[in-house]
TORVEXKE-817958 format. One record per residue (C-alpha): residue number from 0; residue in three letters; x, y negated, z negated. Coordinates in nm, 4 decimals, always signed. Layout:
BEGIN
   resi   resn          u          v          w
    NUM    Ala          X          Y          Z
...
This chain:
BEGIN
   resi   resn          u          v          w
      0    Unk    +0.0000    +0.0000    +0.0000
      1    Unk    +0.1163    -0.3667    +0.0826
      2    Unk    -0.0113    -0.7113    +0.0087
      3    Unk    -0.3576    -0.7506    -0.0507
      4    Unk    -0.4301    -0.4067    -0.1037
      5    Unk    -0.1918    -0.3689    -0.3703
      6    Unk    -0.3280    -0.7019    -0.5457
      7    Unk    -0.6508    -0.5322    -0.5399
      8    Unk    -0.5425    -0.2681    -0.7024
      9    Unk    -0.3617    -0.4268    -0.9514
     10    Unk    -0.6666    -0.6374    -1.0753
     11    Unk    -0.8620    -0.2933    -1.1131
     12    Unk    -0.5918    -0.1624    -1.3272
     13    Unk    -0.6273    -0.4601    -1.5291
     14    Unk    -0.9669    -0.5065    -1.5442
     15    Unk    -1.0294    -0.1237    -1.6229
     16    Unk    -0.7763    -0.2017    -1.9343
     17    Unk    -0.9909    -0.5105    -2.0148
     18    Unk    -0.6411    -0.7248    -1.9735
     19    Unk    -0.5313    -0.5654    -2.2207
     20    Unk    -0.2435    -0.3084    -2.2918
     21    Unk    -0.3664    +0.0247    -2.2881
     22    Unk    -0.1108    +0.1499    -2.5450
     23    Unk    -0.3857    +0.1948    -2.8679
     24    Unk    -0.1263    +0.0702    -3.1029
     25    Unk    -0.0206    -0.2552    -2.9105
     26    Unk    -0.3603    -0.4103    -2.6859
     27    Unk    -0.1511    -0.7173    -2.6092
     28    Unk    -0.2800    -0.9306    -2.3361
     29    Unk    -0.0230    -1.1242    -2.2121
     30    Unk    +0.2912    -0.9631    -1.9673
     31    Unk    +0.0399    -0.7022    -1.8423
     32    Unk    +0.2403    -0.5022    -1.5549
     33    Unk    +0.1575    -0.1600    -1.3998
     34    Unk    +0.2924    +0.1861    -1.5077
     35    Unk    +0.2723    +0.4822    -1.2785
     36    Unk    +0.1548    +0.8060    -1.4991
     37    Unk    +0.3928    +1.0234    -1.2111
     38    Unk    +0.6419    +0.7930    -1.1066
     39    Unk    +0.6570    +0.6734    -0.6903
     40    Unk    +1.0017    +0.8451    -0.7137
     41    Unk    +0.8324    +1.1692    -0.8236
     42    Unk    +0.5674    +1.1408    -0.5286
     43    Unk    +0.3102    +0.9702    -0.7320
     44    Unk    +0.0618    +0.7382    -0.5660
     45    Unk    -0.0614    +0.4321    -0.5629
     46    Unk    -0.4112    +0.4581    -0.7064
     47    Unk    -0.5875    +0.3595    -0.9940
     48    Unk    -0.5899    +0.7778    -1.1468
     49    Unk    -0.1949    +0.6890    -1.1430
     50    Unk    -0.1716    +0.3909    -1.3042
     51    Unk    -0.2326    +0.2005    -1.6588
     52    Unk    -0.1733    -0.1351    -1.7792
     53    Unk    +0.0983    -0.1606    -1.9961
     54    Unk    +0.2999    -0.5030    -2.1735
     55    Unk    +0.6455    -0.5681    -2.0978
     56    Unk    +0.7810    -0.4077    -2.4089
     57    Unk    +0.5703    -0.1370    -2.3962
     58    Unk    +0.6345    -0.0567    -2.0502
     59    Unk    +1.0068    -0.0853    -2.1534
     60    Unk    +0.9716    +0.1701    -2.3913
     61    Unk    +0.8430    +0.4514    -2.1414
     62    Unk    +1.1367    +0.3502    -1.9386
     63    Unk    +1.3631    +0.3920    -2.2158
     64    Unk    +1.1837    +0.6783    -2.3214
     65    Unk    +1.0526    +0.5873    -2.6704
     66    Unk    +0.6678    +0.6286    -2.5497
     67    Unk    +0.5469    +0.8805    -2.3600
     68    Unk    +0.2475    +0.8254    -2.1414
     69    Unk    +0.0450    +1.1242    -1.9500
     70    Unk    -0.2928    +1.1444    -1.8229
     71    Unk    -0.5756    +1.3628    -1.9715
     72    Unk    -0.7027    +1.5121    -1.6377
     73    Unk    -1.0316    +1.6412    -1.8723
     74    Unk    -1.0793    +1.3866    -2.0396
     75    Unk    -1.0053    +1.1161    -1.7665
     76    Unk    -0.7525    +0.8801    -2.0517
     77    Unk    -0.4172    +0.7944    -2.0506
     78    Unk    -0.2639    +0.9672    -2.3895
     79    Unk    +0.0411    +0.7664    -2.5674
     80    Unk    +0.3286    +0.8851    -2.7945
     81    Unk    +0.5752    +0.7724    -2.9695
     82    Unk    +0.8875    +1.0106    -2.9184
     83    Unk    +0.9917    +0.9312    -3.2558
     84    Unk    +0.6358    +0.9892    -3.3973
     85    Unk    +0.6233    +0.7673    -3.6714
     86    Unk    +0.2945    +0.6019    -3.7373
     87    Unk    +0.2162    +0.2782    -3.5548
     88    Unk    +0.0543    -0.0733    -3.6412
     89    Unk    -0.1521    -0.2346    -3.3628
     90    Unk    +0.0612    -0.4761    -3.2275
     91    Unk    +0.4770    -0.5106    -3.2404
């Protein structure tokens, strides 16, 4: 996908995610950017079953690999969790 399309898309990530960072234990609504469940370098897709709305620092921590984020196929949710798994506070 390319220039409109992907804008498209991007607002229907966000909007799904009420602007808001899908992470339960963060909901931050500013720095929103997209996170691919499989990454594009895995063969995941661009589409809206592949993506969530994640903050900059939480999006930084998948990368970095201190959250882990994977789709619930049954349940049709994005699950989150810490690789440390110590218990969270909404917010940072």
């Amino acid at each position: 996908l390319t220039g409109e399309a992907l804008e498209i898309l991007r607002a229907a990530v966000f909007a799904r995610a009420e602007w808001r960072c899908e992470n339960p234990w963060c909901r931050r609504a500013k720095g929103l950017e997209q996170h691919h469940l499989v990454k594009r370098s895995a063969g995941g897709p661009d589409t809206l079953a592949n993506l969530v709305a994640l903050c900059g620092p939480c999006h930084a921590a998948t990368e970095d690999g201190r959250l882990t984020v994977r789709a619930s196929v049954l349940q049709g949710v994005a699950r989150f969790d810490w690789t440390d798994h110590r218990p969270r506070q909404t917010g940072w």
